[in-house]
C-alpha positions in Angstrom: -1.9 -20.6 -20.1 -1.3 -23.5 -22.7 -2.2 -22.9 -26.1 -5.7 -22.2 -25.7 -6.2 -23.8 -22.2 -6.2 -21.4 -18.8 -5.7 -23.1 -15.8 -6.8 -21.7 -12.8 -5.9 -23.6 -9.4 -8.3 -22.2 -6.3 -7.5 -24.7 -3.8 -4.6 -27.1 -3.0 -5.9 -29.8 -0.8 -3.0 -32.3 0.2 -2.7 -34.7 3.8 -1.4 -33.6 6.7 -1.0 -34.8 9.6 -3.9 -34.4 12.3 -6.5 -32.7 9.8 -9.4 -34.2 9.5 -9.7 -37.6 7.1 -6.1 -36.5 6.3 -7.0 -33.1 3.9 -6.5 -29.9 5.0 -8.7 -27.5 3.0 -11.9 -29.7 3.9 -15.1 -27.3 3.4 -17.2 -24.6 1.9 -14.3 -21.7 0.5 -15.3 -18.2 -1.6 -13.0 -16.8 -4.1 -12.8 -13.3 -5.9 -10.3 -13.8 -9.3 -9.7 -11.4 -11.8 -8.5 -12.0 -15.7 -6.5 -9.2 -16.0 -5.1 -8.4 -20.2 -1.7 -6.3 -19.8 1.0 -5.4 -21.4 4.3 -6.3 -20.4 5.5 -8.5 -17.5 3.1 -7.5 -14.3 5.1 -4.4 -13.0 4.4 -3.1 -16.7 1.0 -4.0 -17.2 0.5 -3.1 -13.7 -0.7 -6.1 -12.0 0.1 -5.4 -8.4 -1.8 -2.3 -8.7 -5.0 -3.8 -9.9 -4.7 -7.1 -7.6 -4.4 -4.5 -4.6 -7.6 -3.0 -5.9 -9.6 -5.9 -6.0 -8.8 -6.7 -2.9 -8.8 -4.0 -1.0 -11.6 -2.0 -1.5 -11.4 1.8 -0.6 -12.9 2.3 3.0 -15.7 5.2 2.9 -16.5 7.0 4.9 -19.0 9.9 5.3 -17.5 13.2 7.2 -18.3 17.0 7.1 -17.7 18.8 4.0 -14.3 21.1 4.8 -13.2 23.1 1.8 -9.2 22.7 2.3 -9.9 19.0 1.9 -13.0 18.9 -0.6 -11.8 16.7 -3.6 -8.3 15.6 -2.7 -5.9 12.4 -2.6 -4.5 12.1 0.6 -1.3 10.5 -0.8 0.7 9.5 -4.0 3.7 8.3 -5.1 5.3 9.2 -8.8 6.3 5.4 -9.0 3.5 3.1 -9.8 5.8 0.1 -8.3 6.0 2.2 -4.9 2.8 0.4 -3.8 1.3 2.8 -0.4 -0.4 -0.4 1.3 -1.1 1.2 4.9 -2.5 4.0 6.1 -3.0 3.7 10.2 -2.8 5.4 13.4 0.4 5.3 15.6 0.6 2.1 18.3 1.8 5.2 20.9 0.5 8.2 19.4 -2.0 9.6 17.7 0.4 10.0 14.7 -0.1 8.7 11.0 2.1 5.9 9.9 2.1 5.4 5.9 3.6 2.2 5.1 4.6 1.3 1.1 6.4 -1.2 -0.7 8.2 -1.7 -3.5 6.8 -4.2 -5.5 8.6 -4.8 -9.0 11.8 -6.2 -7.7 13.8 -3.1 -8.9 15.5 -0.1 -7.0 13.3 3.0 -7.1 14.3 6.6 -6.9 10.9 8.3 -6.2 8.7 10.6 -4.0 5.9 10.2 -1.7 3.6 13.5 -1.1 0.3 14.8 0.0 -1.7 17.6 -0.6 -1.7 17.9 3.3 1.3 19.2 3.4 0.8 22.1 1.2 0.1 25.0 3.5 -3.2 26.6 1.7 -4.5 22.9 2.2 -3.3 22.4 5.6 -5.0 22.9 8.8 -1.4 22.0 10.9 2.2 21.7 9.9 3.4 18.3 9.9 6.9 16.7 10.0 7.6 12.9 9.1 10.1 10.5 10.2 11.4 7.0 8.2 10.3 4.2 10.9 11.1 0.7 11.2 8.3 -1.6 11.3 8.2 -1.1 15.1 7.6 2.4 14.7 10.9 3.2 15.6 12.4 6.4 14.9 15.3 6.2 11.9 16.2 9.3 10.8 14.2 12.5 9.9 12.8 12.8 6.8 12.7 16.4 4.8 9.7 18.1 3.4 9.8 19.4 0.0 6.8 21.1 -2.0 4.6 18.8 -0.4 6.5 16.0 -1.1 9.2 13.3 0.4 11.9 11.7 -2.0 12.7 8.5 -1.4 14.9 5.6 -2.1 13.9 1.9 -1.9 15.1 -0.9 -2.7 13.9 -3.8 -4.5 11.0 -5.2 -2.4 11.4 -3.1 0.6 8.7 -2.3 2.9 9.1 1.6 4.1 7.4 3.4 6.9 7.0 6.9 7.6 5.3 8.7 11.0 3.4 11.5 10.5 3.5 13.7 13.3 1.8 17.3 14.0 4.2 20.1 15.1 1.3 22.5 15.9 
């Protein structure tokens, strides 16, 4: 933004070598953009959390009503910067990995929790372990009124398995 001016670049079409007629980006694009007011610098106003959003769309899906579950998050984190990005099966189980990130640049002191791990909402007990990005074990992670403390650092990516100990 310049004075009263917004400039708002879509594309960037430049030569390269072996494209055709010497521009990349040649053909028919579609773009979703948001003007987003805030307060603050993005972490603040919180930016990342409305880009994430817009672009991601919540998945739903239609399941059998099951009163434990009826009207629940299925995760949360106290830190808005704590951003969970991933929710997906195991590559070699059928556990749950949860992946977040930290994205406001700054070192976070924060927890990650779920309903499903109160008992009275539970239909199994569930332990979690911090993975790496491999899905390889780190250490053991404890379990605290439904909840996991963590630490990250500034722009980390974090992973935790899910598994059931039924």
């Amino acid at each position: 933004i310049k004075d009263s001016t917004l400039d708002l670049n879509l594309l960037r079409s430049v030569p390269y070598p072996g494209s055709v007629e010497g521009y990349t980006e040649i053909g028919e694009h579609e773009f979703t953009y948001s003007l987003f007011p805030h307060k603050g610098n993005y972490s603040e106003g919180g930016v990342v959390q409305a880009a994430h959003e817009l672009n991601s769309p919540p998945a739903i899906y239609q399941v059998k009503k099951h009163a434990k579950f009826f009207n629940r998050s299925f995760f949360s984190t106290r830190d808005s910067s704590l951003i969970i990005s991933t929710i997906k099966k195991a590559e070699n189980s059928n556990d749950v990995i949860v992946r977040l990130y930290e994205s406001a640049g700054k070192r976070v002191s924060t927890w990650f929790g779920t309903e499903m791990f109160k008992p009275q909402f539970s239909v199994f007990r569930v332990k979690a372990t911090r993975v790496n990005l491999l899905e390889e074990f780190q250490n053991q992670l404890d379990i605290t009124d439904s909840r996991i403390a963590l630490k990250a650092k500034p722009y980390e990516i974090i992973s935790i398995r899910l598994s059931s100990i039924n």
